[in-house]
N, C-alpha and C positions, 0 to 999 in steps of 0.2 A: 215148353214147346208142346203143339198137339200132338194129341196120339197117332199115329201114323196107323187106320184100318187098310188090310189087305183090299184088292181092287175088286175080287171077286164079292167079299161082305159089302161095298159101298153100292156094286150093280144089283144082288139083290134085295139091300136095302132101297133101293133107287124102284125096283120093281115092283115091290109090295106094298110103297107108297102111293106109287101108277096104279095099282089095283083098287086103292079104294076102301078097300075091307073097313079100315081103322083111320081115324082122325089122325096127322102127322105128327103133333104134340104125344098123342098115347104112343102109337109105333116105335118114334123112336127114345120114348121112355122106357119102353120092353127092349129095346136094344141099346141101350144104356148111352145114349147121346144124347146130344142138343137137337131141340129141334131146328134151330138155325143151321146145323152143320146138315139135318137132312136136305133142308130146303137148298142149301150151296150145292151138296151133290145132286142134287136133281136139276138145278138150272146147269152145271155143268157138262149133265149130261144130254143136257138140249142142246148145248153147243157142240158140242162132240158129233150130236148125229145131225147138225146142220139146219135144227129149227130154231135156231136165235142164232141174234149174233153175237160174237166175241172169239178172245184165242180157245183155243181148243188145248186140251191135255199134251199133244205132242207141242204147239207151235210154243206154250208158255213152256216146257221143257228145257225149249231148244235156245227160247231168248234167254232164259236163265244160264243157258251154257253159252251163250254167246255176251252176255251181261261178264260174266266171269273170263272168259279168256281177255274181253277188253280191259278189266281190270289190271290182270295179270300183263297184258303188254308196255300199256300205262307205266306198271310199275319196274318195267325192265328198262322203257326208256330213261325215265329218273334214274336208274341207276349207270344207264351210260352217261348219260350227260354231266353227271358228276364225277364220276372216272375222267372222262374228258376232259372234265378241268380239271382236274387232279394232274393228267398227264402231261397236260398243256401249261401248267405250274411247274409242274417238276422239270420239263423242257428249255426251259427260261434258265439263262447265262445267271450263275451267283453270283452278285455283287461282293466283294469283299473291301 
């Protein structure tokens, strides 16, 4: 799993690429990353402030939290509906 950098290191990593100074490859070889991973946080952050499109930091969040609670209902239904017939089994006159 990746390393999870704090938010503040990824904005002014994000910043010092905007500047220019240094080739993105070099920078974020002095900051001990991919440069793929810069180039991600930098298109993310165009999203974010609303110059590209795509989901932004909060709305993939929220789908991820919304992804997950459907999960979790999903799986409660399943578990009634076989209660139910379990109960609706059990209900049922024993033949003898």
């Amino acid at each position: 799993m990746p390393i999870a950098y704090p938010q503040e290191f990824r904005d002014r990593a994000v910043e010092l690429a905007r500047s220019g100074d240094k080739p993105i490859s070099r920078l974020a070889a002095d900051l001990g990353i991919a440069p793929s991973c810069l180039r991600r946080w930098m298109k993310q952050a165009d999203i974010d402030r609303g110059k590209r499109g795509g989901l932004t930091t909060d709305e993939r969040a929220e789908l991820v939290a919304l992804r997950r609670r459907v999960r979790t209902a999903e799986m409660e239904v399943e578990i009634l509906k076989r209660a139910a017939a379990w109960f609706a089994k059990e209900s049922l006159p024993n033949p003898k």
